[in-house]
DRENFILO-436073 format. One record per residue (C-alpha): residue number from 1; residue in three letters; x, y, z. Coordinates in steps of 0.5 Angstrom, whole numbers, plus 500, padded with zeros to 3 digits. Layout:
BEGIN
+-------+-------+-----+-----+-----+
! vexdo ! zavex !  px !  py !  pz !
+-------+-------+-----+-----+-----+
!   NUM !   ALA !   X !   Y !   Z !
...
+-------+-------+-----+-----+-----+
//
This chain:
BEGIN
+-------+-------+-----+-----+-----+
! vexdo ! zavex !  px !  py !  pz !
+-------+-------+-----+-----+-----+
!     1 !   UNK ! 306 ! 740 ! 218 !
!     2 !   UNK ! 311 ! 744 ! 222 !
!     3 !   UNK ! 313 ! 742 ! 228 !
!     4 !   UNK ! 318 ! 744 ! 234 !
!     5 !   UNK ! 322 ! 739 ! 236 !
!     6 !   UNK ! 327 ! 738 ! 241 !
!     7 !   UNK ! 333 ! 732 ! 241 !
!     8 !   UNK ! 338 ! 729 ! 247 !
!     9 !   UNK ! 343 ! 724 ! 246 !
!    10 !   UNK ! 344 ! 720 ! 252 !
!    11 !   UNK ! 350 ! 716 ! 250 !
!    12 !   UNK ! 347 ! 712 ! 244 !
!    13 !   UNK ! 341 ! 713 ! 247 !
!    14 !   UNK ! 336 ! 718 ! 243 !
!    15 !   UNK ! 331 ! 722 ! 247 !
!    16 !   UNK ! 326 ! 727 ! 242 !
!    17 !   UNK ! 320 ! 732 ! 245 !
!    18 !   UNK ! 315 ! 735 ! 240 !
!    19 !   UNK ! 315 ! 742 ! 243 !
!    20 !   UNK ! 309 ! 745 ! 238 !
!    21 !   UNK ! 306 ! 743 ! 232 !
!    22 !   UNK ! 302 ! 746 ! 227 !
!    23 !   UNK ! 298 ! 744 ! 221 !
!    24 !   UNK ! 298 ! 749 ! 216 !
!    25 !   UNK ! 292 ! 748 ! 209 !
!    26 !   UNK ! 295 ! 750 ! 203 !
!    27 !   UNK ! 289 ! 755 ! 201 !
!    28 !   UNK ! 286 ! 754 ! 193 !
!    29 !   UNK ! 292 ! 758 ! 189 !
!    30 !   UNK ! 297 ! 753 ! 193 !
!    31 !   UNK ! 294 ! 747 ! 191 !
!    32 !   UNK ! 292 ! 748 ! 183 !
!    33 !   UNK ! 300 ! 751 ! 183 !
!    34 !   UNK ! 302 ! 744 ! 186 !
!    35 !   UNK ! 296 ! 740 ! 182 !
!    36 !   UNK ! 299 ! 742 ! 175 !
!    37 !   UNK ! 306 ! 742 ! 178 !
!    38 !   UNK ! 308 ! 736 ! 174 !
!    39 !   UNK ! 306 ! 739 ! 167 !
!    40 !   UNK ! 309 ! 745 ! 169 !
!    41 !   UNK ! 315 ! 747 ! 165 !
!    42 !   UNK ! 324 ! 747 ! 167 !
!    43 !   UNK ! 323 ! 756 ! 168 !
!    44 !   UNK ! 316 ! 755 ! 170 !
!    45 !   UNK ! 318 ! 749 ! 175 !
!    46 !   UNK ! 324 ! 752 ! 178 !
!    47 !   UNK ! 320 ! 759 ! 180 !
!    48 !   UNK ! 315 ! 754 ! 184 !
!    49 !   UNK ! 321 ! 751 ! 187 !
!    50 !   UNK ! 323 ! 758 ! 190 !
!    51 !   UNK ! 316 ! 761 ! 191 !
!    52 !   UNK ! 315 ! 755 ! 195 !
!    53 !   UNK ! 321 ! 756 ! 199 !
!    54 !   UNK ! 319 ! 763 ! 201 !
!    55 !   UNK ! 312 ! 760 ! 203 !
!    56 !   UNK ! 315 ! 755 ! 208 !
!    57 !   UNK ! 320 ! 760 ! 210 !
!    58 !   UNK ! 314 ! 765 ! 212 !
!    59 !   UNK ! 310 ! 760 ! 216 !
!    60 !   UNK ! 317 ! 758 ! 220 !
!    61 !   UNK ! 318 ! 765 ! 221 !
!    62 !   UNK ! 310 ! 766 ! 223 !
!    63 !   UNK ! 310 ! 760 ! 228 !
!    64 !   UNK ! 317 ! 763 ! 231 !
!    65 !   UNK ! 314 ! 770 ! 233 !
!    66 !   UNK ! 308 ! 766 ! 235 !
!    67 !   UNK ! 312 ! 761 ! 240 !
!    68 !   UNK ! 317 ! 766 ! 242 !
!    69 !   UNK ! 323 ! 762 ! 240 !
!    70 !   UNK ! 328 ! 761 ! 235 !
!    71 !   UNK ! 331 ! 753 ! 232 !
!    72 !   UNK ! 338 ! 752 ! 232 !
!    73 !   UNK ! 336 ! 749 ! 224 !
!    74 !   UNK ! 330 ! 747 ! 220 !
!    75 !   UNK ! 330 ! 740 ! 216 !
!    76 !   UNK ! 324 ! 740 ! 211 !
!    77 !   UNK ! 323 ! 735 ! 206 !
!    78 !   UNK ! 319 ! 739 ! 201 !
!    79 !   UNK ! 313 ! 737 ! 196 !
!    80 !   UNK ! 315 ! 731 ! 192 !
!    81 !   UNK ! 314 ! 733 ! 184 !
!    82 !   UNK ! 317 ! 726 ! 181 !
!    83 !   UNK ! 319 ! 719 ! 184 !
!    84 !   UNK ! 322 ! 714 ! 180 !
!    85 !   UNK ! 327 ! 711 ! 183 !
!    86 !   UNK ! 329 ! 706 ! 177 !
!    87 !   UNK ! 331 ! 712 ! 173 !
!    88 !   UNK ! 334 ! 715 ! 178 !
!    89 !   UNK ! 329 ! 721 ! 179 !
!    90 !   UNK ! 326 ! 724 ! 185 !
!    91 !   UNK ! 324 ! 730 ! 187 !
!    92 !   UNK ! 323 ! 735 ! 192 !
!    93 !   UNK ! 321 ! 742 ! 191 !
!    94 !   UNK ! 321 ! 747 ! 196 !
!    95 !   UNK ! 328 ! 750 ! 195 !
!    96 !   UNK ! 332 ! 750 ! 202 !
!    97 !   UNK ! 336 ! 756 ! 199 !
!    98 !   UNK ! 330 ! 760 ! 199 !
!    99 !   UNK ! 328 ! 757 ! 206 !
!   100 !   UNK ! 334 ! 759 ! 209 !
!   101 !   UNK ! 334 ! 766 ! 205 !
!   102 !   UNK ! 328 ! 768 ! 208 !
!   103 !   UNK ! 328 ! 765 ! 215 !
!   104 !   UNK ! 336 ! 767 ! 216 !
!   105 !   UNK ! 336 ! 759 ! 219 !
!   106 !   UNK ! 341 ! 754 ! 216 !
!   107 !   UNK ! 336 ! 748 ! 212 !
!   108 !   UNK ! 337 ! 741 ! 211 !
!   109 !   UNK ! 333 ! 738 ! 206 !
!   110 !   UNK ! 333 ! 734 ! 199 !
!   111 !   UNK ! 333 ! 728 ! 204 !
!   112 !   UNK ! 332 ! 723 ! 199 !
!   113 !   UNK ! 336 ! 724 ! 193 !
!   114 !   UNK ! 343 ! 721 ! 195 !
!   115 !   UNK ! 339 ! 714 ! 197 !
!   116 !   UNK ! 337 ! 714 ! 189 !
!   117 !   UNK ! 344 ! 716 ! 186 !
!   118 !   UNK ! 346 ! 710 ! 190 !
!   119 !   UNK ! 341 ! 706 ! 187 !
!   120 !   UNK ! 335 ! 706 ! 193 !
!   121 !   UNK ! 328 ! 707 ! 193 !
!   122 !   UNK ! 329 ! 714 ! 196 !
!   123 !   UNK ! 325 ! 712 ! 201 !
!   124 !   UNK ! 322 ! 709 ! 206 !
!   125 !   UNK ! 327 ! 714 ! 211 !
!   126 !   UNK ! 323 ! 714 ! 217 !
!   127 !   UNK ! 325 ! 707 ! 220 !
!   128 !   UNK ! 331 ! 711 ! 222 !
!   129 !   UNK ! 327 ! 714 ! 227 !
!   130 !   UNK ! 322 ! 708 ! 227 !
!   131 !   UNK ! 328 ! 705 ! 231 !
!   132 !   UNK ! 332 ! 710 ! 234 !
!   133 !   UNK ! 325 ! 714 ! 237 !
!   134 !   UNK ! 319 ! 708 ! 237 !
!   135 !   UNK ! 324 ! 702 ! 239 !
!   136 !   UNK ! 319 ! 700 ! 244 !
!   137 !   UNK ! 313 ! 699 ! 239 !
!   138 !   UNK ! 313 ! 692 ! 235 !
!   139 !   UNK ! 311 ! 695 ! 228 !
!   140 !   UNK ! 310 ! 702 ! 226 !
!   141 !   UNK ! 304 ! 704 ! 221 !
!   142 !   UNK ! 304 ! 711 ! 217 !
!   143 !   UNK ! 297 ! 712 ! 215 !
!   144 !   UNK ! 298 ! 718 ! 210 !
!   145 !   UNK ! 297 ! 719 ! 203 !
!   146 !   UNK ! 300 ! 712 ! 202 !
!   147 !   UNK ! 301 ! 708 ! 208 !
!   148 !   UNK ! 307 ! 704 ! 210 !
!   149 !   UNK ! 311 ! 700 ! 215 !
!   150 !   UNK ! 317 ! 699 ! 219 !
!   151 !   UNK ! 319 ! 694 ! 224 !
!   152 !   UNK ! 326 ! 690 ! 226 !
!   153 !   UNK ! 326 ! 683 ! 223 !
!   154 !   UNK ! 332 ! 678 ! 226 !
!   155 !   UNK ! 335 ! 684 ! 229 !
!   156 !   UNK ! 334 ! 689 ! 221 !
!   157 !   UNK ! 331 ! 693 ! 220 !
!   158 !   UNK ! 325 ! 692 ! 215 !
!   159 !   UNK ! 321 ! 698 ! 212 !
!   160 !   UNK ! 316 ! 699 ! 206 !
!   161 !   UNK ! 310 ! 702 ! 203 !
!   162 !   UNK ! 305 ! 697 ! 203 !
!   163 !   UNK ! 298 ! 701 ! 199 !
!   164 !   UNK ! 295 ! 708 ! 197 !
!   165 !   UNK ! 291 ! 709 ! 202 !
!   166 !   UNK ! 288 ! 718 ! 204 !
!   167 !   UNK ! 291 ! 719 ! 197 !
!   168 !   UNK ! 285 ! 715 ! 194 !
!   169 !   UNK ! 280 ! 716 ! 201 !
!   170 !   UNK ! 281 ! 723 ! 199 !
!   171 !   UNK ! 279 ! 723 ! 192 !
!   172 !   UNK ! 273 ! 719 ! 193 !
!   173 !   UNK ! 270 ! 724 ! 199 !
!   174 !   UNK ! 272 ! 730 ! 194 !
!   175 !   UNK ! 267 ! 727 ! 189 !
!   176 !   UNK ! 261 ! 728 ! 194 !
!   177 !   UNK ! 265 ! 736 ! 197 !
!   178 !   UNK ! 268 ! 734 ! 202 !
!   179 !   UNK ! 276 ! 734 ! 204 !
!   180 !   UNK ! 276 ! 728 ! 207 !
!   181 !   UNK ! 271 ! 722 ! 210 !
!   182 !   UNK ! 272 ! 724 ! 217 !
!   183 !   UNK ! 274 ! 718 ! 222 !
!   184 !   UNK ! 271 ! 714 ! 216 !
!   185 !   UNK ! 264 ! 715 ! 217 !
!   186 !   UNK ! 261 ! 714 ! 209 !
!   187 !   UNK ! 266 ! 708 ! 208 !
!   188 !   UNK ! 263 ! 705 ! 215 !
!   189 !   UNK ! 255 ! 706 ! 211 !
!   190 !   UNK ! 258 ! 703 ! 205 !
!   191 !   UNK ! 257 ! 695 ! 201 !
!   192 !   UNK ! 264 ! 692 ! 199 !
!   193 !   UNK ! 265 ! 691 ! 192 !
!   194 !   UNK ! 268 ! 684 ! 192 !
!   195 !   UNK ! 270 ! 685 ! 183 !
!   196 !   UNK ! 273 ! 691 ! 185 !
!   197 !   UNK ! 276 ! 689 ! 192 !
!   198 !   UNK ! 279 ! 683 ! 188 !
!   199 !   UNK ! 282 ! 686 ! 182 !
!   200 !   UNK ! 285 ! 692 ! 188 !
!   201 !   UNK ! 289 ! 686 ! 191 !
!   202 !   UNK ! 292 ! 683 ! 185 !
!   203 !   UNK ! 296 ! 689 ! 182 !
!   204 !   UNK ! 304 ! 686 ! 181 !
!   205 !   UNK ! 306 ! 691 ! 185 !
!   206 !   UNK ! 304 ! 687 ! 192 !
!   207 !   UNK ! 307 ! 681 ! 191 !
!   208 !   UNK ! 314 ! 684 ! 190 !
!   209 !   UNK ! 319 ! 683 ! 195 !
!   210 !   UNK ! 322 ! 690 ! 199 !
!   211 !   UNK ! 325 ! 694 ! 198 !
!   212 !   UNK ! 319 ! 697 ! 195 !
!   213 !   UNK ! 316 ! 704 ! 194 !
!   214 !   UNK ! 310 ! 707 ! 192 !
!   215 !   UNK ! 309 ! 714 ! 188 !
!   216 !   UNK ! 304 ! 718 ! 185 !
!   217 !   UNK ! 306 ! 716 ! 178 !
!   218 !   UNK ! 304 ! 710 ! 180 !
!   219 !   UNK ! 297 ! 711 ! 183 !
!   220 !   UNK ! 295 ! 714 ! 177 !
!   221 !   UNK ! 297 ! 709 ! 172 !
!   222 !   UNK ! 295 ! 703 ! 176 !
!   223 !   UNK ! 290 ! 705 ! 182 !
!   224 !   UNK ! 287 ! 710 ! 180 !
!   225 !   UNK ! 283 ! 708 ! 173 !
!   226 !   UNK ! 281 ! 701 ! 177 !
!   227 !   UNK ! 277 ! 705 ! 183 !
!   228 !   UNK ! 274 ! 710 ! 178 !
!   229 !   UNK ! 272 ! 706 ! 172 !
!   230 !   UNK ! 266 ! 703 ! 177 !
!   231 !   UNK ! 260 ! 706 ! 177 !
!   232 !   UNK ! 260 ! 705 ! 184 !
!   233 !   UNK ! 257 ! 709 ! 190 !
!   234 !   UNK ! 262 ! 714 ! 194 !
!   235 !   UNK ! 259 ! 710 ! 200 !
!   236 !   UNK ! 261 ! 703 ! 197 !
!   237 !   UNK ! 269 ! 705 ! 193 !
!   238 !   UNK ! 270 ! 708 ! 199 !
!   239 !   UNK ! 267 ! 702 ! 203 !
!   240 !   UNK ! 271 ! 697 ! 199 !
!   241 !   UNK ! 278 ! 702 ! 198 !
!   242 !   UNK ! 279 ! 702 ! 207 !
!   243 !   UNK ! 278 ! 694 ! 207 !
!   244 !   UNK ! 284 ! 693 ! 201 !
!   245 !   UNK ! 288 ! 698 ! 205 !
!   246 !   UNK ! 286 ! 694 ! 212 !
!   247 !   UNK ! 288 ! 687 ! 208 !
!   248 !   UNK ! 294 ! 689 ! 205 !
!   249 !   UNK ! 296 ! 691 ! 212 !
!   250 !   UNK ! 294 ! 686 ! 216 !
!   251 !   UNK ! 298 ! 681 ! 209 !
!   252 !   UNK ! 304 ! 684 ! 213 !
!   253 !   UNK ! 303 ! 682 ! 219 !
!   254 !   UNK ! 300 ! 675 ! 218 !
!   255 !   UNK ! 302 ! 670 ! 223 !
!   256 !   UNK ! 305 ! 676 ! 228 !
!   257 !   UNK ! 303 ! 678 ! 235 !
!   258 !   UNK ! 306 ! 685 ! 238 !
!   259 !   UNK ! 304 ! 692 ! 239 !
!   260 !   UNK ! 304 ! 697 ! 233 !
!   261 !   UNK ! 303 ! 705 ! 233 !
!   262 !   UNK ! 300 ! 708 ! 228 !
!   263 !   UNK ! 300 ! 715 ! 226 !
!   264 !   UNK ! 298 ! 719 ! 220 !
!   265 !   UNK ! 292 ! 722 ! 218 !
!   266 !   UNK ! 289 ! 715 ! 217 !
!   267 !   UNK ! 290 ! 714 ! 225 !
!   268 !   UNK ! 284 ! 718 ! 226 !
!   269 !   UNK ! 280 ! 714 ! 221 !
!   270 !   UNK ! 276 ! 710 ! 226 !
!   271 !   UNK ! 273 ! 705 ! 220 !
!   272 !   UNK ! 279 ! 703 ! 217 !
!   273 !   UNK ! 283 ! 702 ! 225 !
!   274 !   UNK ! 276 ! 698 ! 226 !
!   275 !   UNK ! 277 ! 693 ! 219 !
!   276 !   UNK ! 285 ! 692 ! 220 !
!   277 !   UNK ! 284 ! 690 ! 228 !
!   278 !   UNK ! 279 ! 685 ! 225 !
!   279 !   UNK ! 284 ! 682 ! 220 !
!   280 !   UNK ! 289 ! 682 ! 225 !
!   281 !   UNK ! 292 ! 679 ! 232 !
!   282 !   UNK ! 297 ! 685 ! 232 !
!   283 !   UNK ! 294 ! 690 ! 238 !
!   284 !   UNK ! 293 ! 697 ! 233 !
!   285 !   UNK ! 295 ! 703 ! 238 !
!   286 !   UNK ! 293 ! 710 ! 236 !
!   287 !   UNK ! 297 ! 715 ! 241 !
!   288 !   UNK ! 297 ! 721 ! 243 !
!   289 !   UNK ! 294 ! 727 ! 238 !
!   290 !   UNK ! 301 ! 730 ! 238 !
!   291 !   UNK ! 304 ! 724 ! 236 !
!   292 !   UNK ! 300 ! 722 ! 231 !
!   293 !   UNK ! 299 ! 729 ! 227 !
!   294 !   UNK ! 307 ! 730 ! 227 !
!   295 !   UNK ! 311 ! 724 ! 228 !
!   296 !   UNK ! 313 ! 724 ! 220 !
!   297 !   UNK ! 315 ! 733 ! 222 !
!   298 !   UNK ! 319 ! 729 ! 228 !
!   299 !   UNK ! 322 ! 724 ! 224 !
!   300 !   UNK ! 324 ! 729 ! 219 !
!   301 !   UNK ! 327 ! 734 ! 224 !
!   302 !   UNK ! 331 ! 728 ! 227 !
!   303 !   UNK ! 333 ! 725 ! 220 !
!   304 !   UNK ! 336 ! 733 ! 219 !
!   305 !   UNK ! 339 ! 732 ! 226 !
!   306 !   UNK ! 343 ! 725 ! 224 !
!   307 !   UNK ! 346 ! 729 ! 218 !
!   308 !   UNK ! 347 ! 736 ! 222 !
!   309 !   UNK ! 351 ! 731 ! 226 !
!   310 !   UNK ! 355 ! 726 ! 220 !
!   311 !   UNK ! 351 ! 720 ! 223 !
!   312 !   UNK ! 347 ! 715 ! 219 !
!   313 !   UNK ! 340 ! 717 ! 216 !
!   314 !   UNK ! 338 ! 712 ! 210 !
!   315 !   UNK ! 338 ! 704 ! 211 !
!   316 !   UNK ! 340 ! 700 ! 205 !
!   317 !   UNK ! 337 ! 695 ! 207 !
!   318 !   UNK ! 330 ! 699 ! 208 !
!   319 !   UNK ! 331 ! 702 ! 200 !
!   320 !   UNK ! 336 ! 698 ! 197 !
!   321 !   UNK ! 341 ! 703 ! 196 !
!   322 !   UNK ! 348 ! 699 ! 195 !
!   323 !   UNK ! 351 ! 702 ! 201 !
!   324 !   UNK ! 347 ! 706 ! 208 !
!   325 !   UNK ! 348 ! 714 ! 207 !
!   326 !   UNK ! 347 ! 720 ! 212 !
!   327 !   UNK ! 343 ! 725 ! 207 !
!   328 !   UNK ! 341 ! 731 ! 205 !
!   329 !   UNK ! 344 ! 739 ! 203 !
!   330 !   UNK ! 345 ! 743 ! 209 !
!   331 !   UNK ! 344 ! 751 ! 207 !
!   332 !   UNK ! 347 ! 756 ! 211 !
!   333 !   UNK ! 344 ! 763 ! 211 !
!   334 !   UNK ! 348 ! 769 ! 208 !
!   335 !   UNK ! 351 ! 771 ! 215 !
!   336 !   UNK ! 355 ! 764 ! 216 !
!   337 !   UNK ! 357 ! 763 ! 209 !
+-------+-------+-----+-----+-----+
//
């Protein structure tokens, strides 16, 4: 996602616009490149680390010429190859040197990095925007790849992953030749396995106290083989997979009242918003289109405006680093250096 965002600050009060935004598909040799990324080796890795910057570089450019304007700086948050924060790694590719090379803009990125060597999960980072953008929203859920929250809790802000949720909805569509189930269309004529449901809903992981974060390493070593050693309908895993991503959610909000925005792709997904409603008394919002497709591209942009200006942008409270951080590596194209 790219989206052209404009920022104000009226005192200490900020104030965030989405000018334009575009969803931009990686074709079929981009997504075996980043498939097998993980595999790949230090020399190799490196070169899709650098291409991948070009690659983003020439979409801005492209949607800059198309839009006839030019931004002050980028903030990109790359394409995680590794988060294990208990070893102190993660990683973003997407070099933000070739980004700035090839669009002659300054770069902020390597959002999270900083969070980790300190001790944090790395993430979740978009509370930040959550509570300076979204104040007004009681609860605000993200229903991407993996689905997390973020809310003030005694006048602190709280925040972290909850559940996979598009990452394993998408992989169970797949199976059938689709990209995804759209608006949860397949899950809605499917039968929940209650064996499955159960065994989804006792992973360790969801009785741990934040903060907490959820990768890919994870999913594949512990969500993954659970869902796929059935021999389950698409239909019904993918009935059973939307309502343990509902309860998990629902689990956070048990015994609260409010209004909760939800953007990510999930927001589209009408069964799943339909299972979680059912579950809880918090009053699910899907806003407006915009909004819901790139509130995560505005939040980023915003966390790179908090470190172009020296302002906070990483909560400890949230990652559980040992102090809060303003994050990020800034590259200046050659004319400025």
């Amino acid at each position: 996602d790219i989206a052209v965002c404009y920022f104000k600050k009226n005192e200490s009060k900020w104030e965030a616009e989405i000018i334009a935004g575009e969803t931009i598909p990686y074709d079929e040799e981009w997504k075996n490149r980043l498939r097998i990324a993980p595999q790949l080796s230090g020399l190799d890795l490196t070169l899709l680390d650098i291409r991948l910057g070009q690659f983003f570089g020439e979409e801005v450019n492209r949607l800059m010429s198309r839009l006839n304007i030019r931004a002050e700086f980028i903030a990109s948050h790359g394409h995680t190859v590794f988060h294990q924060p208990s070893e102190k790694i993660t990683l973003q590719i997407g070099r933000g040197a070739s980004l700035a090379a090839t669009t002659g803009m300054p770069v902020v990125c390597d959002f999270r990095s900083l969070d980790v060597a300190s001790g944090g999960q790395g993430a979740p980072l978009v509370p930040v925007g959550d509570a300076l953008l979204f104040g007004q929203f009681d609860f605000c859920l993200n229903i991407g790849g993996i689905a997390n929250i973020s809310f003030d809790f005694s006048g602190i802000r709280q925040a972290f992953d909850i559940c996979p949720a598009n990452m394993i909805l998408d992989l169970i569509a797949q199976r059938l030749g689709k990209k995804f189930d759209p608006h949860g269309e397949i899950a809605a004529t499917g039968e929940v396995n209650q064996p499955l449901l159960t065994t989804l809903n006792s992973l360790s992981y969801y009785s741990q106290d934040p903060p907490k974060s959820l990768g890919r390493e994870w999913f594949e070593s512990n969500f993954y083989p659970l869902v796929f050693a059935t021999s389950l309908s698409e239909a019904d895993l993918l009935a059973t997979c939307s309502e343990h991503i509902a309860l998990q959610t629902a689990s956070v909000l048990d015994g609260w009242t409010g209004d909760m925005l939800i953007t990510g792709g999930g927001a589209w997904n009408t069964d799943l918003i339909r299972r979680l409603q059912k579950h809880t008394a918090v009053k699910c919002i899907v806003p407006d289109p915009m909004t819901v497709n790139f509130k995560e591209a505005l939040v980023f942009a915003f966390l790179g405006v908090l470190r172009w200006v020296g302002e906070i942008n990483t909560l400890s409270g949230v990652t559980g680093a040992k102090v809060d951080s303003c994050g990020g590596a800034i590259y200046l194209p050659p004319r400025n250096c």
